[in-house]
C-alpha positions in Angstrom: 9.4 -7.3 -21.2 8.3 -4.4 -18.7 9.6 -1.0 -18.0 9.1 -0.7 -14.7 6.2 1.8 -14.5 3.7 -0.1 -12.2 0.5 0.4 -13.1 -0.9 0.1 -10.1 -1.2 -1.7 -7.0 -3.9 -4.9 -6.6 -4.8 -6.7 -3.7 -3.8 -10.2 -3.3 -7.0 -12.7 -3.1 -5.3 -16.2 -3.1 -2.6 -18.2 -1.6 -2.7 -21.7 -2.6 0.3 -23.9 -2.0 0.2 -27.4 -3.7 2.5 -30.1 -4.1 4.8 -28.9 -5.9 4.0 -25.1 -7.0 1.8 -22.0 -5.1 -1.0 -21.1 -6.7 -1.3 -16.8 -6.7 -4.5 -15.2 -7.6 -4.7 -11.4 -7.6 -7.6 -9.0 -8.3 -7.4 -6.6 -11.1 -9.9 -4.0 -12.5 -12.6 -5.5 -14.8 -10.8 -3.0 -17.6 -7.8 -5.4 -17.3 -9.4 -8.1 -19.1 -9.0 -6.5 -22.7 -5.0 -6.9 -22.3 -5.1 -10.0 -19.9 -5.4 -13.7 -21.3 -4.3 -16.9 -20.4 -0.5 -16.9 -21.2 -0.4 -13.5 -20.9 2.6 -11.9 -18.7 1.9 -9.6 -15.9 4.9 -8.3 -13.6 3.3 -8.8 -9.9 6.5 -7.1 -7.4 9.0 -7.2 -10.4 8.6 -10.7 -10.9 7.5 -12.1 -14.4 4.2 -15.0 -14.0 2.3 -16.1 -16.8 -1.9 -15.8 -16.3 -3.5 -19.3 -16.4 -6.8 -18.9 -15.7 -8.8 -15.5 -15.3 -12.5 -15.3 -13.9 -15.0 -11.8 -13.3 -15.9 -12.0 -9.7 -17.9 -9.1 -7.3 -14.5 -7.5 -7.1 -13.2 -7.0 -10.3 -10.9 -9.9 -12.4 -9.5 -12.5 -10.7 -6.1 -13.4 -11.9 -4.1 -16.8 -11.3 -0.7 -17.2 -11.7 1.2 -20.7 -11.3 4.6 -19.9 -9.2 7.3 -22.9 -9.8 9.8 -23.5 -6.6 12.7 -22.0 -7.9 11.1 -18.6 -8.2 9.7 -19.2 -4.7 13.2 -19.6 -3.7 14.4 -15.9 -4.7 11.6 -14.1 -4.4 8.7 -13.2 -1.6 6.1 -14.1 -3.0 5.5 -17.6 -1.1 5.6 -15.4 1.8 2.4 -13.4 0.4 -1.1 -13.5 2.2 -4.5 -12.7 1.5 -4.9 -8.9 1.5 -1.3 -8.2 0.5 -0.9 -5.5 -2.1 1.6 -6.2 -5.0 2.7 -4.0 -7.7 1.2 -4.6 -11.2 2.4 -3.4 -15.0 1.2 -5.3 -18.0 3.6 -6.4 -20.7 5.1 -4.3 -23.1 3.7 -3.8 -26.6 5.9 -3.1 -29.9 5.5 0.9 -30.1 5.1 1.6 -26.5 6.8 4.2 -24.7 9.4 3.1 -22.2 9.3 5.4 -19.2 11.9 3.6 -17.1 14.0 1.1 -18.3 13.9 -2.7 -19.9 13.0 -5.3 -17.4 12.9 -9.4 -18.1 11.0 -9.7 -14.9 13.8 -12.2 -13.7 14.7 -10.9 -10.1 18.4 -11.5 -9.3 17.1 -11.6 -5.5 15.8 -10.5 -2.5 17.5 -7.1 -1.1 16.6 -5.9 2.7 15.1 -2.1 3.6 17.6 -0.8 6.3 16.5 2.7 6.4 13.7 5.1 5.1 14.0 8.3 5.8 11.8 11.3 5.0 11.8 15.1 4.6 9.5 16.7 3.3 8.9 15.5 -0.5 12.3 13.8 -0.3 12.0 10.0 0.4 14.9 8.0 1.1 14.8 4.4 0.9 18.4 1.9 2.0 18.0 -1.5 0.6 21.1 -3.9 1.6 21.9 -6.2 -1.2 24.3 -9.0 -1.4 28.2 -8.1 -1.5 28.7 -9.6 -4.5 26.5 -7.7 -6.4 28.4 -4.7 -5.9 29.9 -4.4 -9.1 26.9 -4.2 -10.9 25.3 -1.1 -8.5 27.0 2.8 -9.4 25.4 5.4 -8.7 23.5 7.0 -11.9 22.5 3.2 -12.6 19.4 1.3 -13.3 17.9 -0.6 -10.9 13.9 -2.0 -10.2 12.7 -2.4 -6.9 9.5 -4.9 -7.0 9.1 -3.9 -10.3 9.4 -0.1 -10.3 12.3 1.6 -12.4 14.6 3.8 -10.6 17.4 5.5 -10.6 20.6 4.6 -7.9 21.3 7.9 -5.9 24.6 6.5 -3.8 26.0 3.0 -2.9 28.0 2.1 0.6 30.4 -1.1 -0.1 30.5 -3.1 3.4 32.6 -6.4 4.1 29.4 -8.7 3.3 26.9 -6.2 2.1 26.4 -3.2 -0.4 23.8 -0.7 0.4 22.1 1.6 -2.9 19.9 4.4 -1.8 17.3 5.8 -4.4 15.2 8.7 -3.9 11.5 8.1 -4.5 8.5 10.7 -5.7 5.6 11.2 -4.5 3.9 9.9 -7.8 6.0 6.3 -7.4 4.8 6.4 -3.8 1.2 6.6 -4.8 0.9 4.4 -7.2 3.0 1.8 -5.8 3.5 -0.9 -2.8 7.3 0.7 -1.7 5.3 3.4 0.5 4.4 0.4 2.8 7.9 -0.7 3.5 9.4 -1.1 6.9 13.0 -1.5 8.1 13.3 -5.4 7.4 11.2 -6.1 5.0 12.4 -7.6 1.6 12.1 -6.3 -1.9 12.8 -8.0 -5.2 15.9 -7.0 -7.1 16.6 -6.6 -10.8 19.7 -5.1 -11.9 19.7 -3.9 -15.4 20.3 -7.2 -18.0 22.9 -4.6 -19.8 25.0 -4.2 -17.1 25.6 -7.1 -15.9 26.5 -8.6 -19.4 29.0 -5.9 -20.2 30.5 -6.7 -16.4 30.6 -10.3 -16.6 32.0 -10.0 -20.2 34.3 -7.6 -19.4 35.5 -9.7 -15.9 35.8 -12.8 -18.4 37.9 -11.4 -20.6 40.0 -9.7 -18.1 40.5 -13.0 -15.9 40.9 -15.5 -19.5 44.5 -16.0 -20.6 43.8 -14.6 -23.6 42.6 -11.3 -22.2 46.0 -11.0 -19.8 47.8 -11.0 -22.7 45.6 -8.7 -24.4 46.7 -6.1 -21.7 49.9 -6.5 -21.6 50.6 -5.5 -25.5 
């Protein structure tokens, strides 16, 4: 589990695609290897890998994650390169605080940037999302943007998309990857776990027999 306060960004140094699975290797600080072990979990972008090998190098730790094809499929990271910079947080520990809210690291998706705009201290960012995902965004709600914990600010229902705007601060923009994105560009999306349970629950028993006549007493 995470909470979506990314620790930092790290620079991608490996991009390895094999038969069946893409080899990742990142570069953390050499202070990372008291927390990081093989079969550890690292979020890298909001997307939960397990470590399965670490080596010290010139540049700090090199980390190597195994990435399967059906993560590939939902998220960017097969369309990573060398130099790339990802978001990074560790895994939570029994007694830590949680600063933003509980993540599984398993990204519902890929959302699009449609707009960024800035004024002053005030930086908007427009991520389009699929249409049926719209009953799962409000405004007030959780939601995790390659990993980082925010807060949704407004949400725009279209006829095939939903746009959510949050509002980012300058400390999430220094110490994270979203102050590099461009209109176009992709970011991984977790909705809160909690809210989409007590939706699809709720939906379920609205739409079962027995919850139609539930209503009508």
């Amino acid at each position: 589990m995470f909470s979506g306060i990314v620790q930092q960004e790290a620079p991608v140094l490996e991009v390895l695609f094999r038969e069946d699975l893409l080899r990742l290797g990142i570069t953390l600080p050499l202070s990372y290897g008291e927390v990081v072990h093989i079969g550890s979990s690292l979020g890298v972008d909001g997307v939960c890998l397990t470590v399965v090998s670490k080596a010290t190098t010139r540049e700090g730790l090199l980390v190597r994650f195994d990435v399967m094809p059906v993560t590939l499929a939902s998220t960017h990271l097969g369309e990573l390169r060398p130099g790339d910079l990802v978001n990074v947080e560790s895994a939570l520990k029994w007694g830590d605080a949680v600063g933003g809210h509980l993540l599984s690291g398993h990204v519902m998706g890929k959302g699009t940037v449609v707009d960024i705009r800035q004024k002053g201290h005030d930086y908007q960012l427009e991520v389009e999302c699929p249409e049926d995902w719209r009953l799962y965004l409000f405004p007030k709600g959780y939601i995790a943007l390659n990993g980082v914990s925010l807060t949704i600010q407004s949400v725009e229902e279209g006829r095939k998309h939903t746009t959510l705007t949050v509002h980012l601060i300058p400390e999430t923009l220094r110490t994270t990857n979203l102050k590099r994105l461009k209109a176009g560009d992709t970011v991984h999306v977790e909705i809160d776990a909690q809210t989409v349970a007590i939706v699809d629950t709720v939906r379920r028993l609205c739409l079962s027999d027995e919850g139609k006549a539930w209503t009508k007493r």
